[in-house]
Backbone as CSV, one residue per row, in Angstrom:
resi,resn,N_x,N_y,N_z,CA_x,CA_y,CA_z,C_x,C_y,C_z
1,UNK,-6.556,10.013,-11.614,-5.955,9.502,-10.414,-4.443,9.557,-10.572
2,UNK,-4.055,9.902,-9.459,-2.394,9.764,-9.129,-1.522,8.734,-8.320
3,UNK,-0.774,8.190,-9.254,-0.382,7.340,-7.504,1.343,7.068,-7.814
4,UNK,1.800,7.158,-6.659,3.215,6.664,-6.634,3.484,5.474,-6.294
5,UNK,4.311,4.802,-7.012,4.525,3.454,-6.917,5.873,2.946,-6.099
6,UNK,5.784,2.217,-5.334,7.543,2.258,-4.555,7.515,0.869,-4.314
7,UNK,8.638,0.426,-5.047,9.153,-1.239,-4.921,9.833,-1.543,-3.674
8,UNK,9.222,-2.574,-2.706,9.723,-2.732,-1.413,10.020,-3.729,-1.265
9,UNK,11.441,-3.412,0.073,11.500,-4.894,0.858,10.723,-5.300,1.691
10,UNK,10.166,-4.324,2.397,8.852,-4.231,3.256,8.451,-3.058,3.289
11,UNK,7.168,-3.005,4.296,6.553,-1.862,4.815,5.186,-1.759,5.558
12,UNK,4.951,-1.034,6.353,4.158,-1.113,7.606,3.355,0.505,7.420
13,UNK,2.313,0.027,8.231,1.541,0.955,8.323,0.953,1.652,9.807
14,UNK,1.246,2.381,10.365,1.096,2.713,11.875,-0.396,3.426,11.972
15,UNK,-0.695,3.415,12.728,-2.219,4.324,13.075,-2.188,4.330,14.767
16,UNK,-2.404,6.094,14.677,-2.488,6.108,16.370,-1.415,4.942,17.282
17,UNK,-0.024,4.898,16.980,1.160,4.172,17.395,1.017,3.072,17.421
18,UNK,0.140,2.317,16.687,-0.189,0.509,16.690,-0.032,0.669,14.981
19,UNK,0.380,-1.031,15.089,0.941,-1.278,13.419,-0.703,-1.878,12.974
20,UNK,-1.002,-1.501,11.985,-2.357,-1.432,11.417,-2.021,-2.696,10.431
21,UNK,-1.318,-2.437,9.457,-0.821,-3.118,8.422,0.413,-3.575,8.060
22,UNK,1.282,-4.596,7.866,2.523,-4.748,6.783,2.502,-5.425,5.628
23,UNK,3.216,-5.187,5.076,3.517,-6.388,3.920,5.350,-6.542,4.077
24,UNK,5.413,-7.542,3.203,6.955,-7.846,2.933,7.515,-7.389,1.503
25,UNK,7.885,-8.124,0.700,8.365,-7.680,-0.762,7.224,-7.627,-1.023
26,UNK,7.318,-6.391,-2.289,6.030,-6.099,-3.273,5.740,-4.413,-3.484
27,UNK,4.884,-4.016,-3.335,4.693,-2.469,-3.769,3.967,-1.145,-2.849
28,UNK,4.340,-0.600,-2.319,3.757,0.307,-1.505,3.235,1.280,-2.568
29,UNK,1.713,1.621,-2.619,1.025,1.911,-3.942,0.405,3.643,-3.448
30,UNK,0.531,4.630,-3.439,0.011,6.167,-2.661,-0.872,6.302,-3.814
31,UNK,-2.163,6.650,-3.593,-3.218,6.766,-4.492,-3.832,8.243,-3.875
32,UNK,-3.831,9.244,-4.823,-5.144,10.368,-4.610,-5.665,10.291,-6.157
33,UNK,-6.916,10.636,-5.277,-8.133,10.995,-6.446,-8.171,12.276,-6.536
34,UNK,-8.482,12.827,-7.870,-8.787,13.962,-8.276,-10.297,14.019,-8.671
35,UNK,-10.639,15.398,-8.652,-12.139,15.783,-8.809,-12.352,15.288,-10.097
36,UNK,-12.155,15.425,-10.808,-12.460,14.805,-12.676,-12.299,12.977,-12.660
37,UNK,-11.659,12.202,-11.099,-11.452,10.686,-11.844,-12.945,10.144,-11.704
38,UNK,-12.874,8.866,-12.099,-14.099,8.218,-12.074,-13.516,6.582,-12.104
39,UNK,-14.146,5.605,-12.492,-14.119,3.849,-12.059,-13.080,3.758,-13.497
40,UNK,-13.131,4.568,-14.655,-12.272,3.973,-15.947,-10.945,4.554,-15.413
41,UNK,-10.452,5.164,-14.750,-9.373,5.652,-13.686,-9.164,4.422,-13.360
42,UNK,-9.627,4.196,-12.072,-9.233,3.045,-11.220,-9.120,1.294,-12.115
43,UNK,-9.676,0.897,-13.312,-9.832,0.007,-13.931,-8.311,0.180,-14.538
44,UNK,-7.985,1.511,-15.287,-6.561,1.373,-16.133,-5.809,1.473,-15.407
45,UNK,-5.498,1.900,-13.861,-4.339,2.200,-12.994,-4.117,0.826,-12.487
46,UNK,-5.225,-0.431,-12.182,-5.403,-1.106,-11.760,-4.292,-2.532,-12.939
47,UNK,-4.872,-2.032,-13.640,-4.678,-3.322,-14.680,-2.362,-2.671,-15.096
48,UNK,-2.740,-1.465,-15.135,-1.376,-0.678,-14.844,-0.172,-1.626,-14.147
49,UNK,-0.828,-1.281,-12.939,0.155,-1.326,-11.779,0.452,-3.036,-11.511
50,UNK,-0.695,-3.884,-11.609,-0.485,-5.662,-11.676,0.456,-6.051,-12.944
51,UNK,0.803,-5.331,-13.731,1.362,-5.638,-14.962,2.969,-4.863,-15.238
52,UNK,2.859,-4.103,-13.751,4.030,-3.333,-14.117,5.512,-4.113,-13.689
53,UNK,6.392,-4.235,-14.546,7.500,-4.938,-14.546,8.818,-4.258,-13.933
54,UNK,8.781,-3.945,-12.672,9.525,-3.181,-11.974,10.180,-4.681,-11.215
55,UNK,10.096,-5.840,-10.975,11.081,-6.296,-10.442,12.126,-7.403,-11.150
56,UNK,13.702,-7.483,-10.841,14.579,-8.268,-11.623,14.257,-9.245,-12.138
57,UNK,14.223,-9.944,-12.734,14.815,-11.321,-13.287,16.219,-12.109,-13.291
58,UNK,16.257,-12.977,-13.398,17.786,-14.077,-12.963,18.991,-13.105,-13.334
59,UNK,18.542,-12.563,-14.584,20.089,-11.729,-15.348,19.658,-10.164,-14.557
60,UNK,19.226,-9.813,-13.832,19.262,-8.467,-12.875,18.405,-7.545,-13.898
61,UNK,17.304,-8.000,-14.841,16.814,-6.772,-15.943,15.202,-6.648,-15.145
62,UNK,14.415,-5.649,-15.001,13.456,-5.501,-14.426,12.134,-5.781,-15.499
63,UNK,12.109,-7.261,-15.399,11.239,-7.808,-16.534,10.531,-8.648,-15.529
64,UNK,10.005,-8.669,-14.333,9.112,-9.035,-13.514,7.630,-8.290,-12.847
65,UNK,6.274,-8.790,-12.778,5.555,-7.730,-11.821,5.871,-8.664,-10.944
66,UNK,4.549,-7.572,-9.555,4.702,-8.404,-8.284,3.997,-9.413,-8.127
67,UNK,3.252,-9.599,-9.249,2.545,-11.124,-8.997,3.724,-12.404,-9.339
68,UNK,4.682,-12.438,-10.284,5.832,-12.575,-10.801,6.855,-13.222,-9.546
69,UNK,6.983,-11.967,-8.873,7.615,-12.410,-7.450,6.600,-12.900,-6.095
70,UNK,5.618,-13.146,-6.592,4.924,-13.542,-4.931,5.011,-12.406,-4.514
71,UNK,4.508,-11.622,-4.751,4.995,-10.089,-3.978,3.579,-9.703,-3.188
72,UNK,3.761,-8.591,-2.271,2.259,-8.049,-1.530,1.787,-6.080,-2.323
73,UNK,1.193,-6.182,-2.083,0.556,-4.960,-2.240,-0.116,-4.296,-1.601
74,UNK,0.222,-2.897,-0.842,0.061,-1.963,-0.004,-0.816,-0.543,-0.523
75,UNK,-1.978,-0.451,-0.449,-2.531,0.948,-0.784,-2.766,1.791,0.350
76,UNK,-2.569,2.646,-0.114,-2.276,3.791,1.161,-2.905,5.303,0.359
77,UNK,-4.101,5.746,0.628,-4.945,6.980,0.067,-3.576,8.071,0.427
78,UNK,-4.270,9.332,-0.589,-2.783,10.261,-0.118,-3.353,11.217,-0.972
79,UNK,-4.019,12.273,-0.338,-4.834,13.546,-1.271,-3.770,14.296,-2.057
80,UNK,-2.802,14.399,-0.773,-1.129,15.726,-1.192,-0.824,15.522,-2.236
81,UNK,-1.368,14.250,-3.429,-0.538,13.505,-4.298,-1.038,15.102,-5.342
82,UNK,-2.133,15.565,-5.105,-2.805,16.264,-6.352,-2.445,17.992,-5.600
83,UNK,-1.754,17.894,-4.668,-1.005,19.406,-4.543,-0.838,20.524,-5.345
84,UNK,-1.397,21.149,-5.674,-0.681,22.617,-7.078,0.193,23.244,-5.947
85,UNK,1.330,23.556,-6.511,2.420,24.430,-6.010,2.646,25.722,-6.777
86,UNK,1.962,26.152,-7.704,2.035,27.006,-8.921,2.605,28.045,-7.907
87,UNK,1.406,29.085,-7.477,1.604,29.940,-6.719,2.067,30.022,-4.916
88,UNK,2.517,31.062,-4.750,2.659,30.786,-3.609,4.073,29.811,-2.526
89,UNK,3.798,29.230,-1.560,4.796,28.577,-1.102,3.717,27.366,0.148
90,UNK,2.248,27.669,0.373,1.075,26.643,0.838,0.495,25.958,-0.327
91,UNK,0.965,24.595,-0.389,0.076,23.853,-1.661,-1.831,24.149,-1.645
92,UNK,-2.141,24.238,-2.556,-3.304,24.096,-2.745,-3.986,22.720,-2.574
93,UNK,-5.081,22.170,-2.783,-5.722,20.834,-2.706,-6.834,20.861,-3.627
94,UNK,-7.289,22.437,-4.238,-8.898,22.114,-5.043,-9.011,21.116,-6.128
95,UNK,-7.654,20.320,-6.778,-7.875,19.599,-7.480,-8.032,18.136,-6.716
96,UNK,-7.469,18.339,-5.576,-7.819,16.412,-5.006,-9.856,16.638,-4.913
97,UNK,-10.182,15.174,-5.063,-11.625,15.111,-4.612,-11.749,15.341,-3.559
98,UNK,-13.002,15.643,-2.834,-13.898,15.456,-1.775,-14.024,14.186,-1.441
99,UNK,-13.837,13.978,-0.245,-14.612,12.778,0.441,-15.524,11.736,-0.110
100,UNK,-16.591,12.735,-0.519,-17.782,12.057,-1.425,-17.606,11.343,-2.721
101,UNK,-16.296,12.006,-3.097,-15.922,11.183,-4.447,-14.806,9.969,-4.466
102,UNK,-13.709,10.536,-3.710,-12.347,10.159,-3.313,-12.437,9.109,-1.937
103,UNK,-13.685,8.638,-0.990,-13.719,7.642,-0.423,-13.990,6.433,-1.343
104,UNK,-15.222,6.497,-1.751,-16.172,5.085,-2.846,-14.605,4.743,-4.023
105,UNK,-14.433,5.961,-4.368,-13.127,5.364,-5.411,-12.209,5.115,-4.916
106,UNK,-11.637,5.342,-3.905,-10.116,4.498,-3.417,-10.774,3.125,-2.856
107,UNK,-11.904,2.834,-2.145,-12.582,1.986,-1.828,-12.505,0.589,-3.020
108,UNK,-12.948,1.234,-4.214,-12.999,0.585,-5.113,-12.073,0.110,-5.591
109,UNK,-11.035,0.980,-5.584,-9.328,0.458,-6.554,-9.258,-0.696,-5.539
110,UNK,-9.266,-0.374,-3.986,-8.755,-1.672,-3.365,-9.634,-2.765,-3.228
111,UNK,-10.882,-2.780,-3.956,-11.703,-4.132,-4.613,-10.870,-4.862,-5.788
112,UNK,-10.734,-3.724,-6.596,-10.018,-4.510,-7.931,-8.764,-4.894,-7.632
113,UNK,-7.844,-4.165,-6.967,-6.624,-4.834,-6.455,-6.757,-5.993,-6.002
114,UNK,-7.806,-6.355,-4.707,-8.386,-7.541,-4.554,-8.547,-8.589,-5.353
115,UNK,-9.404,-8.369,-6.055,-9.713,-9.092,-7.160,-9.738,-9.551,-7.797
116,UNK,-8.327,-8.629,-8.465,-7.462,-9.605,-9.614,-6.223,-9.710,-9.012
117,UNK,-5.660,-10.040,-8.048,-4.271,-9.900,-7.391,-4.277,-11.132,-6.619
118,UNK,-3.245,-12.115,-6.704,-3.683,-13.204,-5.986,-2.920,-12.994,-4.751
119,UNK,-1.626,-11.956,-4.506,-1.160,-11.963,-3.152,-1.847,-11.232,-2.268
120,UNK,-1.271,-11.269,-0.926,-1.905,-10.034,0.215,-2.066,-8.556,-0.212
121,UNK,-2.798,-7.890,-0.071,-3.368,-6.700,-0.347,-3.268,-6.139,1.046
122,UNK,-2.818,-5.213,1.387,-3.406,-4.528,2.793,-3.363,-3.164,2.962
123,UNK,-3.959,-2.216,3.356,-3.877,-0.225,3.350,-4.263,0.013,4.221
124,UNK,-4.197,1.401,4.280,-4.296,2.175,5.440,-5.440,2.226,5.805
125,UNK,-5.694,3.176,6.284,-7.208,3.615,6.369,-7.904,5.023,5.861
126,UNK,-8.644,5.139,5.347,-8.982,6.724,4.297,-9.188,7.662,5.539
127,UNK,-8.219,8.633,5.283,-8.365,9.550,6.441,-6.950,9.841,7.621
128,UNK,-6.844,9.211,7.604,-6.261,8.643,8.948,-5.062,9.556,8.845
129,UNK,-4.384,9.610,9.993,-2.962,10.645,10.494,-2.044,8.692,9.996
130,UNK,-1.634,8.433,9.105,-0.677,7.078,9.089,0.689,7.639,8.927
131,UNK,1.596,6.809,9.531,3.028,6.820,9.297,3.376,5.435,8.852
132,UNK,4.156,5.841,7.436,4.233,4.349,6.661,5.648,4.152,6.467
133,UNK,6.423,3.163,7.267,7.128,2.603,7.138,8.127,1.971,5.956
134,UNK,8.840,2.186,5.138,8.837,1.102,4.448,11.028,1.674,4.157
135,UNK,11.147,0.182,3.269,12.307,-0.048,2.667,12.255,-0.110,0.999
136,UNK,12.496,0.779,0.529,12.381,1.175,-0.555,13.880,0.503,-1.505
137,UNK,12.750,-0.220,-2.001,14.299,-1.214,-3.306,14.726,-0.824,-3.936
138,UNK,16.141,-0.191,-4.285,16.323,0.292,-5.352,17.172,1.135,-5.255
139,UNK,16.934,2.308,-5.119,15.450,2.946,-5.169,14.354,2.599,-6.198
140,UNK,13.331,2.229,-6.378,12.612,1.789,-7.760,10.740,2.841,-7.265
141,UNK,11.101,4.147,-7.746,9.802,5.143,-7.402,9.270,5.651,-8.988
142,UNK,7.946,5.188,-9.022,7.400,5.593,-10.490,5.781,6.144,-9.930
143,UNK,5.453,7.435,-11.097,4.731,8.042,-10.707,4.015,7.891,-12.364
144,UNK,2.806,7.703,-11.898,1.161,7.258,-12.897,0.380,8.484,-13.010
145,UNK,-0.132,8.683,-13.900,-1.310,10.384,-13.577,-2.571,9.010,-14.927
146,UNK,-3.358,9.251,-14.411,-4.120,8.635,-15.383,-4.538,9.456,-16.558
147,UNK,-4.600,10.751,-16.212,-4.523,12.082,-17.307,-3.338,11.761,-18.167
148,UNK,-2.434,11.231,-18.373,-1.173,10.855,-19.044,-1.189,9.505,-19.611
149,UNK,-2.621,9.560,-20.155,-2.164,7.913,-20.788,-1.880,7.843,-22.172
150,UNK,-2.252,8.818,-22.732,-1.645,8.855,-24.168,-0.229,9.103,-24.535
């Protein structure tokens, strides 16, 4: 699994020109699945991303997560994340999953986000044409491959 991480002041989620979703401070989270992830994916990205210390502390050092700050958390599916650009100048997609794999597992990350996350959780919808809003802190943008954990 892939996902980009973006530390916010806010951010919103549009569908078909109605606001679907916002949050306020906290993390706008872009998740694609790849054909090879599975649930030990979503368990280490999960436990990852609640633990990740991307926001300040009193002396301005980024030794906080967003549970830390009362913060919200935003998942938002995003296949493009697994793009090959090798050849060519049209990205490819054969490495994002199928539907069949890449619905039940983004489904799932946003159980465990649930789960163990005591602030608001809220996402898009799998599929969907969304335009996502947001104010990006920082800039503070970090990118996860779960293939990269060693």
């Amino acid at each position: 699994m892939r996902v980009v991480i973006q530390r916010v002041k806010s951010a919103c989620c549009h569908i078909a020109n109605e606001r679907y979703s916002e949050i306020d401070k906290g993390l706008v989270v872009l998740v694609g699945v790849g054909n090879d992830d599975g649930e030990e994916d979503v368990a280490w990205l999960v436990k990852k991303i609640l633990a990740l210390r991307i926001f300040d502390d009193e002396a301005g050092v980024m030794n906080r997560s967003v549970e830390d700050v009362e913060g919200d958390i935003m998942l938002i599916s995003q296949f493009t994340l697994h793009a090959m650009t090798k050849k060519g100048n049209r990205p490819s997609w054969i490495k994002a999953a199928p539907e069949a794999i890449s619905r039940p597992l983004y489904e799932r990350f946003i159980e465990e986000v649930e789960h163990n996350f005591k602030g608001k959780v809220a996402t898009g919808r799998f599929g969907a044409d969304m335009q996502i809003e947001l104010i990006n802190d920082g800039p503070v943008t970090i990118l996860m491959d779960t293939k990269n954990r060693e």
